[in-house]
Backbone as CSV, one residue per row, in Angstrom:
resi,resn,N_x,N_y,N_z,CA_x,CA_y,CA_z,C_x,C_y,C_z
1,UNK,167.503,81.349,-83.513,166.876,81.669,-82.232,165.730,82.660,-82.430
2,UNK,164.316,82.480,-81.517,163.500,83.622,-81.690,163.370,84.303,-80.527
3,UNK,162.452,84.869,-80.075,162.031,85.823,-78.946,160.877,85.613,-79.120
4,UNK,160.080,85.626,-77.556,158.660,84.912,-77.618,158.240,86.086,-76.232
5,UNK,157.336,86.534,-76.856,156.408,87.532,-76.063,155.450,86.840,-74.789
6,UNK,155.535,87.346,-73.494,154.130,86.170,-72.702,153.919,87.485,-71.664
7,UNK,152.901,87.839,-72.562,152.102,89.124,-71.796,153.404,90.512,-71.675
8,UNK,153.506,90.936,-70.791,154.048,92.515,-71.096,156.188,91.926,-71.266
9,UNK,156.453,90.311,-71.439,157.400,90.350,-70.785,158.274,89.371,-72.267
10,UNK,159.498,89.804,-72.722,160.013,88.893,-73.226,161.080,88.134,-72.982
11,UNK,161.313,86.768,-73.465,162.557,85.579,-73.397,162.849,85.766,-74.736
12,UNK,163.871,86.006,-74.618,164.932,85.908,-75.677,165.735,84.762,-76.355
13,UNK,166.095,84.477,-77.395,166.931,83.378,-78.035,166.533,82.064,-76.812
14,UNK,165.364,81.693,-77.704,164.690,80.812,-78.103,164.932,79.939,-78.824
15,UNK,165.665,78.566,-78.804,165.604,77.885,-79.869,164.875,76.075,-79.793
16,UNK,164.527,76.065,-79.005,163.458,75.155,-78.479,161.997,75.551,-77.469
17,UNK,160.627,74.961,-78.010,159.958,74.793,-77.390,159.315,73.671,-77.070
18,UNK,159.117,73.000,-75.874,159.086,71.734,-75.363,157.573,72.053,-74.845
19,UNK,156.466,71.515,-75.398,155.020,71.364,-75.087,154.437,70.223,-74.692
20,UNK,154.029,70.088,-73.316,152.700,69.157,-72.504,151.680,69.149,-73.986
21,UNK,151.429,67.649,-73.916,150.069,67.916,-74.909,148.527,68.290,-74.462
22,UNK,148.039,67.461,-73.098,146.860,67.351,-73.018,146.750,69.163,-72.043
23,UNK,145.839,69.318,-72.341,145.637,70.615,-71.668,146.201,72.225,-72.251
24,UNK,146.918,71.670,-72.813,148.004,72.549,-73.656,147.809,72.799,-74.943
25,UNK,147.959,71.629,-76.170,148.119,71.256,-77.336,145.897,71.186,-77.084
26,UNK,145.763,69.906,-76.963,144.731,69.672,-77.038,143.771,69.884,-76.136
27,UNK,142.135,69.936,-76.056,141.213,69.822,-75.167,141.628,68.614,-74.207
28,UNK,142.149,68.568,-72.704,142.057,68.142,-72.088,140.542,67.599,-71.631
29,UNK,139.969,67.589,-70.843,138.553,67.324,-70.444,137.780,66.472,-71.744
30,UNK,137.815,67.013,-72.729,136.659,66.181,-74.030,137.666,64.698,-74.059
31,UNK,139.089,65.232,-74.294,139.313,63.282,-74.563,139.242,62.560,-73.094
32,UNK,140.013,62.964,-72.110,140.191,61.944,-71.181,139.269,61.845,-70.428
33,UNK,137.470,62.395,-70.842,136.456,62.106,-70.354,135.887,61.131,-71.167
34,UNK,135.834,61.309,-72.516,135.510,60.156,-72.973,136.278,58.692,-73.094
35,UNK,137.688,59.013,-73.077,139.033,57.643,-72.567,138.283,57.135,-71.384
36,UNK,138.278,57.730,-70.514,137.791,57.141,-68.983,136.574,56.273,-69.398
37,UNK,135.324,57.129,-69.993,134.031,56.579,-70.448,133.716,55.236,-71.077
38,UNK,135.206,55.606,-71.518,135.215,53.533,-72.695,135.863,52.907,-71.619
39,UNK,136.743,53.709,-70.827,137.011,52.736,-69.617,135.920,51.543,-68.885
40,UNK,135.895,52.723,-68.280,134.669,52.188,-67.388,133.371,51.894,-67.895
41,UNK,132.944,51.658,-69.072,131.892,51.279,-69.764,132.021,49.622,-69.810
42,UNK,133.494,49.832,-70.912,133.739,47.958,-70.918,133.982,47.177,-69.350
43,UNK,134.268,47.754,-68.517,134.572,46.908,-67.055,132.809,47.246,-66.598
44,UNK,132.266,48.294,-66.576,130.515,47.637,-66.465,129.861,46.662,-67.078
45,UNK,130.268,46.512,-68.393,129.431,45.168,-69.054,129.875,43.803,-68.834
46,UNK,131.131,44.147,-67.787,131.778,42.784,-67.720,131.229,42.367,-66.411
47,UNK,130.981,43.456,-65.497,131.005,43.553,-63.886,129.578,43.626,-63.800
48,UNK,128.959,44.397,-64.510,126.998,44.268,-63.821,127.306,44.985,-63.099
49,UNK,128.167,46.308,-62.784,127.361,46.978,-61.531,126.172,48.333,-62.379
50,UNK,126.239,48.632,-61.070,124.745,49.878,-61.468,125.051,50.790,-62.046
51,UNK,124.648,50.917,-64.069,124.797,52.480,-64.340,125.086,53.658,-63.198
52,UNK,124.346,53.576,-62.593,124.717,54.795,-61.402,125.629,54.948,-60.328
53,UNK,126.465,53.853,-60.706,127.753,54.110,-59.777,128.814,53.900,-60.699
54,UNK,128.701,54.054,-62.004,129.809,55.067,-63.434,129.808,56.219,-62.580
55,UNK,129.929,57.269,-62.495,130.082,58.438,-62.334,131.158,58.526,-61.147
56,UNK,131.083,58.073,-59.671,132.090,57.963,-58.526,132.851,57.316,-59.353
57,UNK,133.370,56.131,-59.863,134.473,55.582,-60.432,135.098,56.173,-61.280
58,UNK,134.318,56.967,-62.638,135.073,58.076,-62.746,135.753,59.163,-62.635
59,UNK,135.152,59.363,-61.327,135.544,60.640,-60.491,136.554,60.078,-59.672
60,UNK,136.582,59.100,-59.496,138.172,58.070,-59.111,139.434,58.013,-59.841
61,UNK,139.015,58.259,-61.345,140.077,58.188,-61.839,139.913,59.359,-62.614
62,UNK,139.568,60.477,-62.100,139.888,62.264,-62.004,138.860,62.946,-62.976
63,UNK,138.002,62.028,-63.644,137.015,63.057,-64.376,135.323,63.045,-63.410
64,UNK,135.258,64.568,-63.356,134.409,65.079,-62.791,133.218,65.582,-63.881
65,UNK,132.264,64.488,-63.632,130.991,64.843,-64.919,130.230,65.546,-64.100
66,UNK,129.841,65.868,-62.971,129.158,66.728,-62.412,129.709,68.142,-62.901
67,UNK,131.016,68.180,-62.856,131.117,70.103,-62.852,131.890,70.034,-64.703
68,UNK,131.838,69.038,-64.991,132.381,68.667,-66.235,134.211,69.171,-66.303
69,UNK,135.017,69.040,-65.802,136.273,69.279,-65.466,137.077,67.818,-64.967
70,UNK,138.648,68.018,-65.163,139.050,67.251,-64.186,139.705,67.462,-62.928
71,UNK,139.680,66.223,-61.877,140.231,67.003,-60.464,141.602,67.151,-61.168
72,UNK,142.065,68.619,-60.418,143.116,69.036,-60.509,144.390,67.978,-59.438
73,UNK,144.072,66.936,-59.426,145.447,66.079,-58.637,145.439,65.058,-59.499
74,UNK,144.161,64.609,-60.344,144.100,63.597,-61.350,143.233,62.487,-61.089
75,UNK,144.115,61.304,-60.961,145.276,60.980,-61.677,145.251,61.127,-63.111
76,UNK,144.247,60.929,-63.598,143.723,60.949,-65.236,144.042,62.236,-65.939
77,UNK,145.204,62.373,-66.792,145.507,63.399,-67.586,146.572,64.215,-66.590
78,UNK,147.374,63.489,-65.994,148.635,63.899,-65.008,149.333,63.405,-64.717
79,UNK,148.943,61.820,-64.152,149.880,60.427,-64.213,149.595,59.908,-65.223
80,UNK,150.865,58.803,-64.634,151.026,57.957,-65.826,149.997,56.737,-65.631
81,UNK,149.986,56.112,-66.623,148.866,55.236,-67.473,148.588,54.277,-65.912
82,UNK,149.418,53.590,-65.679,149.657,52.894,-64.451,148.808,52.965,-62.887
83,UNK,148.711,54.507,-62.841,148.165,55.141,-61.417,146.992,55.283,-61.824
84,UNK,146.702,55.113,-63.160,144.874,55.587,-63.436,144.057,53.875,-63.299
85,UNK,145.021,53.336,-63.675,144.812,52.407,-63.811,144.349,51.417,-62.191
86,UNK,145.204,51.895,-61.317,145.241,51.503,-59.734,143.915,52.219,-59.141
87,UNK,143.766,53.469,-59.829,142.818,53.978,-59.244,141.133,53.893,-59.529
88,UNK,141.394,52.732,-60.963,140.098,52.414,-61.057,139.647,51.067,-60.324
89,UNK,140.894,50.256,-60.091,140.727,48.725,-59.669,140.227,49.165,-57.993
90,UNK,140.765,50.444,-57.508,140.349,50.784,-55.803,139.029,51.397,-56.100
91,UNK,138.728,52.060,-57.044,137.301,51.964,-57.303,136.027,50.915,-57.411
92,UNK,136.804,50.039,-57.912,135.810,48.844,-58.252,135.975,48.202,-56.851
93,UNK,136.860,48.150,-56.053,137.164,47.273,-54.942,136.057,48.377,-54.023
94,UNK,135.860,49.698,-53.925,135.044,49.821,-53.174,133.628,49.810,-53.044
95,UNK,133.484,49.298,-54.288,131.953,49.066,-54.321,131.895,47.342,-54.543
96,UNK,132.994,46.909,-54.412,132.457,44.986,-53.734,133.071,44.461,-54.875
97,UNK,134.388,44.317,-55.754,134.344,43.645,-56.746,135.987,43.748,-56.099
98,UNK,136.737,42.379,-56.437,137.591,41.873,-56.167,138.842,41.493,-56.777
99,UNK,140.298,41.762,-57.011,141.097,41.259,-58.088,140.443,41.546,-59.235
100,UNK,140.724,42.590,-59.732,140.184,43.224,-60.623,141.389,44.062,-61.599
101,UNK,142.465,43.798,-61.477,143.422,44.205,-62.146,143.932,43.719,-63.870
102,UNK,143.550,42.201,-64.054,143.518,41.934,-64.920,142.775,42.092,-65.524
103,UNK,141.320,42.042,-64.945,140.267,43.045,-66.008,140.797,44.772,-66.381
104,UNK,141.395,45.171,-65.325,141.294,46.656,-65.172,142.476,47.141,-66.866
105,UNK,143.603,46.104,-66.909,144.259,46.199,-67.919,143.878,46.041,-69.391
106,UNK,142.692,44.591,-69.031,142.142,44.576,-70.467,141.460,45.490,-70.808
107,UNK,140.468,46.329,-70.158,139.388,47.260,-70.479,140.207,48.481,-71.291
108,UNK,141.603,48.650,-70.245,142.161,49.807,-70.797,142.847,49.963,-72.049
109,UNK,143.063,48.500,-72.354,143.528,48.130,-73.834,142.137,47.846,-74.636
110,UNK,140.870,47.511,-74.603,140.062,47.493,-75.396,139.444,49.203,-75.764
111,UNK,139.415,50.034,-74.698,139.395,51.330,-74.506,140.482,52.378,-75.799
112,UNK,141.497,51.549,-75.763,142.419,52.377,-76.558,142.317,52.076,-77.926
113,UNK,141.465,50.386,-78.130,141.203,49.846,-79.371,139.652,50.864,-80.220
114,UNK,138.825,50.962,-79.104,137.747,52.253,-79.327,138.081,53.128,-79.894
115,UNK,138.871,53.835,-79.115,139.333,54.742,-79.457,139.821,55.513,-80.813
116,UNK,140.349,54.209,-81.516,141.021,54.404,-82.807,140.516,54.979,-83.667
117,UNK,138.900,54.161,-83.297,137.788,54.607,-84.633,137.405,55.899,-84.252
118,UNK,137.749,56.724,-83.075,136.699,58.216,-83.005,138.070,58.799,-82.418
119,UNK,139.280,58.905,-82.952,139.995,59.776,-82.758,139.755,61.633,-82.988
120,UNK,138.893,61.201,-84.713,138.837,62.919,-84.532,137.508,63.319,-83.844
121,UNK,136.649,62.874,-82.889,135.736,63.000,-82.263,136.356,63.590,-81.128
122,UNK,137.489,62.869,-80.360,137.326,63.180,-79.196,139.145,63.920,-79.357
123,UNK,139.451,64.350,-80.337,140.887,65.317,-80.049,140.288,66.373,-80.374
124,UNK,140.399,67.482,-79.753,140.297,68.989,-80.246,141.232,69.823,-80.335
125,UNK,141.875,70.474,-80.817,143.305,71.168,-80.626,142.743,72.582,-79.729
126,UNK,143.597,72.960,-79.050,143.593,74.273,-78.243,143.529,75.605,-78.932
127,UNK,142.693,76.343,-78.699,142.454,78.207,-79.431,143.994,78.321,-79.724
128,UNK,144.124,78.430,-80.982,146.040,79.225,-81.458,146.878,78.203,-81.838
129,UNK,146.473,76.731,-81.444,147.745,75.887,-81.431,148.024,75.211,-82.581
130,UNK,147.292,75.407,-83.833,148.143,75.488,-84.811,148.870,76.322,-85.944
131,UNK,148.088,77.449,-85.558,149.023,79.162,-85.742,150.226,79.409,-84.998
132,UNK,150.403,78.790,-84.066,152.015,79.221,-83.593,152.654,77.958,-83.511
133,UNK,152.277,76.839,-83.468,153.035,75.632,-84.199,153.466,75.625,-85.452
134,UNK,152.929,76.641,-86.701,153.419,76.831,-87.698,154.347,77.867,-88.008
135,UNK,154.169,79.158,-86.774,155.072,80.124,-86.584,156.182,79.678,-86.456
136,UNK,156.202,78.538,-85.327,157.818,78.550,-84.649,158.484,77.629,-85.802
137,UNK,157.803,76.608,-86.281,158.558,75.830,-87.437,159.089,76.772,-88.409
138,UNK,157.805,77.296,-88.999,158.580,78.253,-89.912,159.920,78.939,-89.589
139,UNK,159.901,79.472,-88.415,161.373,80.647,-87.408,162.575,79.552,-87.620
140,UNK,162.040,78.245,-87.850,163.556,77.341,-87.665,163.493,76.990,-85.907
141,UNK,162.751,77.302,-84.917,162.759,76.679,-84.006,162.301,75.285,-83.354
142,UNK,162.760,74.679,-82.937,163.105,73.201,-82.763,161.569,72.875,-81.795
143,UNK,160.746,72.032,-82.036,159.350,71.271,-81.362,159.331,70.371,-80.868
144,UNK,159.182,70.485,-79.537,158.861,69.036,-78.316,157.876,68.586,-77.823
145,UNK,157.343,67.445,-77.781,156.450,66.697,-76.770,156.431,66.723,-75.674
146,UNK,156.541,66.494,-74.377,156.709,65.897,-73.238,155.438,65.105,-72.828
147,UNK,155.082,64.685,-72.431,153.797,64.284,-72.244,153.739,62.524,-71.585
148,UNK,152.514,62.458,-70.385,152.619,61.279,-69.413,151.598,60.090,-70.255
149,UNK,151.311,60.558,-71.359,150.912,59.425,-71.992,151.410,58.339,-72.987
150,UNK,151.602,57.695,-73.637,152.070,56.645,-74.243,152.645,57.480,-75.357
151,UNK,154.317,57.042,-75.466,154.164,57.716,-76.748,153.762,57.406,-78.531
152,UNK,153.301,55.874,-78.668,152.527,55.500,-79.828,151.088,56.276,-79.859
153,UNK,150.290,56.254,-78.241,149.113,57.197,-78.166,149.531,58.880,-78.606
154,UNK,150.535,59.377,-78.295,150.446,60.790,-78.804,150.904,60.999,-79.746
155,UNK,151.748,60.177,-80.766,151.979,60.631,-82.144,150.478,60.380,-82.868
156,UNK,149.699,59.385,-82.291,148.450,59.490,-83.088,147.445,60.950,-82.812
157,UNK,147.375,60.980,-81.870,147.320,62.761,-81.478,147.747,63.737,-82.383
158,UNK,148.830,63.624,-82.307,149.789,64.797,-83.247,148.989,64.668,-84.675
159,UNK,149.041,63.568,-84.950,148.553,62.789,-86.476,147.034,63.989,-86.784
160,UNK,146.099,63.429,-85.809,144.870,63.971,-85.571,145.052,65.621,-85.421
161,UNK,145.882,66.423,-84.909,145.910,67.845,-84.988,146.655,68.011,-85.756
162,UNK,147.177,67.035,-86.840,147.735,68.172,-87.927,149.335,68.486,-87.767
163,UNK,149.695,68.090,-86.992,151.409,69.192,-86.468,152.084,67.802,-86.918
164,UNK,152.457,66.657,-87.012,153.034,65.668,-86.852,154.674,66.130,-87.667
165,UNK,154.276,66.681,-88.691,155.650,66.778,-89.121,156.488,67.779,-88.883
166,UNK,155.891,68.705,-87.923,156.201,69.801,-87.910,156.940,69.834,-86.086
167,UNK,157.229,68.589,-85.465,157.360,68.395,-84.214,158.619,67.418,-84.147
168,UNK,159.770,67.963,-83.828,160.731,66.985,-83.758,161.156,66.124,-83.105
169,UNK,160.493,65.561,-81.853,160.287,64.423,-81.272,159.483,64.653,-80.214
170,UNK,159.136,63.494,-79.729,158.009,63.277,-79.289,158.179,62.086,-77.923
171,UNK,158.392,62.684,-77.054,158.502,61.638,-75.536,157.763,61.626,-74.885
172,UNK,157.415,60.289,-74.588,155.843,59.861,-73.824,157.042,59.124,-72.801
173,UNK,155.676,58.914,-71.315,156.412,58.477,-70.272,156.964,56.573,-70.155
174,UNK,156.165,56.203,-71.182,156.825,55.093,-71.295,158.770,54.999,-72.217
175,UNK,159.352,56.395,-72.384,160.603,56.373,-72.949,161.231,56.645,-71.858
176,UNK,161.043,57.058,-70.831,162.158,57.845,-69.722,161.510,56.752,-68.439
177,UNK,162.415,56.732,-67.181,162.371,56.131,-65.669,161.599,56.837,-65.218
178,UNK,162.082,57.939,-65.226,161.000,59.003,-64.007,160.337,59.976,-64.592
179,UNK,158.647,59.776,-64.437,157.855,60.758,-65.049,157.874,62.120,-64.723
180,UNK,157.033,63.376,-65.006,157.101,64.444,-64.239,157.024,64.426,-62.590
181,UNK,157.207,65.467,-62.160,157.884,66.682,-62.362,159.627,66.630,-62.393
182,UNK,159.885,65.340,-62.653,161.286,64.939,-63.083,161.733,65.599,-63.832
183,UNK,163.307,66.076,-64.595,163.441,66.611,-65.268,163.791,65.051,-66.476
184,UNK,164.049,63.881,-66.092,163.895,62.750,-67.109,163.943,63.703,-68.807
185,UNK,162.505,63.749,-68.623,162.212,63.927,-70.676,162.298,64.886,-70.610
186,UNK,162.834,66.229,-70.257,163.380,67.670,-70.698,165.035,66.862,-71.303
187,UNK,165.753,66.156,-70.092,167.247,66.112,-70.410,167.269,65.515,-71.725
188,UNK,166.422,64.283,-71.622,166.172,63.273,-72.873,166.251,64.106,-73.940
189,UNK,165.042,64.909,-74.123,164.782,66.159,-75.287,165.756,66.798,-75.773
190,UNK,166.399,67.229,-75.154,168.036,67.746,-75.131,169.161,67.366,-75.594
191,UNK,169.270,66.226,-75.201,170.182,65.563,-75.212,169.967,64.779,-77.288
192,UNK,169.192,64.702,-77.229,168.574,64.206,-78.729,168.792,65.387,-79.492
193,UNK,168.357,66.486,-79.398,168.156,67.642,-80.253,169.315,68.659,-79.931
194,UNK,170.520,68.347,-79.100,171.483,69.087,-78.998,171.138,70.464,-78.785
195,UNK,170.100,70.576,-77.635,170.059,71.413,-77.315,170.031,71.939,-75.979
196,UNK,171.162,73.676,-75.593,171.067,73.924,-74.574,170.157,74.566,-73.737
197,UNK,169.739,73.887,-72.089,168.827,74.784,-71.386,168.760,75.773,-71.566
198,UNK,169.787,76.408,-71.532,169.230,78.093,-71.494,169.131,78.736,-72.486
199,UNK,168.627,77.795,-73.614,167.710,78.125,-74.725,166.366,77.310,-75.083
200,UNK,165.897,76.590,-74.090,164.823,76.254,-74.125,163.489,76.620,-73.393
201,UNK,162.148,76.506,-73.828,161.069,76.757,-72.752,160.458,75.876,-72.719
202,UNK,159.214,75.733,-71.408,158.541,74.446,-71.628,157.428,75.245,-71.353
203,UNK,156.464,74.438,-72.087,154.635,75.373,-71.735,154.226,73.869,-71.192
204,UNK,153.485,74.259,-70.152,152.466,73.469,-69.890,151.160,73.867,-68.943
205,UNK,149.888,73.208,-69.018,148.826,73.022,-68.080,149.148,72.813,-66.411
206,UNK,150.061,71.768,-66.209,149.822,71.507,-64.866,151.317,71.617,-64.205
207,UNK,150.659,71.986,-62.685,151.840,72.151,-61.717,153.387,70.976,-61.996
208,UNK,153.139,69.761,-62.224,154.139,69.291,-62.464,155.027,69.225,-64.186
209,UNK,154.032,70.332,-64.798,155.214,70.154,-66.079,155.768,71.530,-65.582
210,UNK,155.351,72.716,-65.361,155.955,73.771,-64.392,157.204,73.197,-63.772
211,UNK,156.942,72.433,-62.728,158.134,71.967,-62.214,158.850,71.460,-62.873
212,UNK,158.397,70.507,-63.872,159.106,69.634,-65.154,160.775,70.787,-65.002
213,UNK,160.274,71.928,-66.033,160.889,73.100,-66.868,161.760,73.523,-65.706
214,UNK,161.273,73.606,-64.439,162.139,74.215,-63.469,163.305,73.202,-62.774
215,UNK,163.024,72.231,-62.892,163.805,71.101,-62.129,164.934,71.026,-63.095
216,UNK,165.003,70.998,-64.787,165.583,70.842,-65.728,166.327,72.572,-65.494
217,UNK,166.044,73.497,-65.245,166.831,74.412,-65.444,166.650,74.896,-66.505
218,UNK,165.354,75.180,-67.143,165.324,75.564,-67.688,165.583,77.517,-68.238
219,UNK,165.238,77.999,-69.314,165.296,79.464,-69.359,164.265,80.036,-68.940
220,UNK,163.039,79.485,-69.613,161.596,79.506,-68.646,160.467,78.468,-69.017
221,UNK,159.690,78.885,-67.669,158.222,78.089,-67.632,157.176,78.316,-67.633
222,UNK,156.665,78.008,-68.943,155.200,79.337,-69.326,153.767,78.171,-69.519
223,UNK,153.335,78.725,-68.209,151.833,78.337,-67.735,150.855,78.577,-68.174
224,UNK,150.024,77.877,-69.073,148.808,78.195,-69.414,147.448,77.849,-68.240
225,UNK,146.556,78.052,-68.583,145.696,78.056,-67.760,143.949,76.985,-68.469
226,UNK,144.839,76.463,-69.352,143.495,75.735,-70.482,143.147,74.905,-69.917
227,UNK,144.055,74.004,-69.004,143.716,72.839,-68.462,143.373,72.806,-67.084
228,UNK,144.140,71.914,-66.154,143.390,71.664,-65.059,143.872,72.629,-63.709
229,UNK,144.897,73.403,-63.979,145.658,74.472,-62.865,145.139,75.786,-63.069
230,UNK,144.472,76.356,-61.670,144.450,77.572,-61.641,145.581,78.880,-61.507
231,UNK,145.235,79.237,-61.666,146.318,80.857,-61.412,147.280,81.078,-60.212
232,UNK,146.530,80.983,-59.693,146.397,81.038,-58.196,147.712,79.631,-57.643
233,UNK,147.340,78.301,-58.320,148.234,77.186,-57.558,149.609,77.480,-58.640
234,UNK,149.555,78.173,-59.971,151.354,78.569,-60.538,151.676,79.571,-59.900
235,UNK,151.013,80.685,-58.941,152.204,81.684,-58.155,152.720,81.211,-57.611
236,UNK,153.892,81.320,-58.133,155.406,80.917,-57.200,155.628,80.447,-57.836
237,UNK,155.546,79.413,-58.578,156.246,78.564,-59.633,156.820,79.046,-60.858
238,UNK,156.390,79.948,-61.672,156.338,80.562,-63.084,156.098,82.440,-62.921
239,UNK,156.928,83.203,-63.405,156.307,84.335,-63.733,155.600,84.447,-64.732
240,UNK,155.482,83.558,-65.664,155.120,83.300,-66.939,153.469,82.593,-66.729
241,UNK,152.810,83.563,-67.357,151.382,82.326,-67.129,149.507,83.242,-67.782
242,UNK,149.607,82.474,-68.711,148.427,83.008,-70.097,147.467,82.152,-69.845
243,UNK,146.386,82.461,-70.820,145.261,81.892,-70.737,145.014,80.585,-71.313
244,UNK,145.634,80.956,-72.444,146.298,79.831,-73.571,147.514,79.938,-74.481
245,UNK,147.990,79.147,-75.574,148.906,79.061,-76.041,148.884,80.228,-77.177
246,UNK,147.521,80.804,-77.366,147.529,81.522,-78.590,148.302,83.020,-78.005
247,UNK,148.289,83.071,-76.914,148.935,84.115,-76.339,150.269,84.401,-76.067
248,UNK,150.953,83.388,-76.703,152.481,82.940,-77.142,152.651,83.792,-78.453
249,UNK,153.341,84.972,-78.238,153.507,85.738,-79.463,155.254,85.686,-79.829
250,UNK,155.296,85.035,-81.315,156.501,85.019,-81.831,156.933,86.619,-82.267
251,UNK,158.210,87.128,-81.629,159.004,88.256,-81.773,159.468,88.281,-82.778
């Protein structure tokens, strides 16, 4: 068990930490702006609409290239694969294009085929996150995934930052029924790694992995602020809540 410092306050016997990837682990905003980008690139060359109405469709499916951020409700980099997916086909439907779902699936599978070749382009790992990913392994403490993306897509992630072996499983929302703020892949996590709540924590970016950690019962829920949640929308949720992960000090 360790003890993990988060600002003036410590949790004690520690023997799991359960980490959100995007926003958390990695640059949120650089990949799932450019994911979206191959999105909606291949459904323009198929569709002919106007370079200049890319930008609303992306902002449909939660990346904001005007302020360069994503909306903080999403869906992109919060839901699952599915809802980003709905929310680009109501995109395309509002600018005049029709049954568009079977395109909307292929794009997102040719998108992920892109992808392959510029993985280390568009993963960045987060300020600290592989200095205390090597801390806690070293301590003997136990490493989790949680995360609403595929889980073949985030072990290639992991692959790309380096941690892969150093992370003892890895649950994407296609392994569990109910995605966040479910407690689903906390129990899952648990239940695999024989380990008890009230020795686990969960870090994450957004309001629903917060809830994730709290719905599960967890010991605590430590909020970073890298990704798409302000300060301001975790009061009440977390006493726990940094700038980033590097601010996770092993005791």
């Amino acid at each position: 068990m360790i003890n993990l410092k988060i600002n003036d306050k410590i949790i004690k016997n520690v023997g799991l930490v359960i980490f959100d990837k995007d926003g958390t682990l990695m640059d949120l905003y650089h990949y799932w702006s450019n994911m979206v980008d191959y999105r909606v690139e291949f459904a323009r060359k198929r569709l002919g609409f106007d370079l200049k109405q890319k930008p609303e469709i992306m902002l449909a499916m939660g990346v904001d290239l005007a302020n360069k951020r994503l909306r903080s409700d999403g869906p992109v980099g919060i839901k699952k694969r599915e809802i980003v997916m709905a929310a680009m086909e109501d995109a395309l439907l509002a600018i005049g294009f029709t049954d568009t779902h079977n395109l909307c699936f292929e794009v997102f599978k040719e998108a992920d085929e892109m992808s392959l070749q510029h993985l280390n382009e568009i993963i960045r790992p987060m300020n600290g996150m592989q200095e205390l990913i090597h801390v806690l392994h070293k301590r003997g403490c136990s490493i989790a995934l949680a995360t609403t993306d595929k889980t073949g897509r985030a072990k290639l992630a992991l692959g790309v930052l380096g941690i892969s072996d150093k992370v003892n499983i890895i649950v994407g929302e296609d392994m569990i029924k109910n995605y966040k703020p479910h407690p689903d892949m906390i129990n899952f996590i648990l239940d695999k790694l024989s380990v008890d709540k009230v020795n686990a924590v969960m870090v994450g970016d957004a309001i629903t992995d917060i809830e994730m950690g709290n719905n599960a019962k967890l010991k605590a829920s430590i909020a970073v602020l890298s990704g798409i949640t302000s300060k301001e929308q975790f009061t009440g949720k977390t006493e726990y809540i940094i700038s980033d992960i590097s601010r996770i000090v092993v005791v």
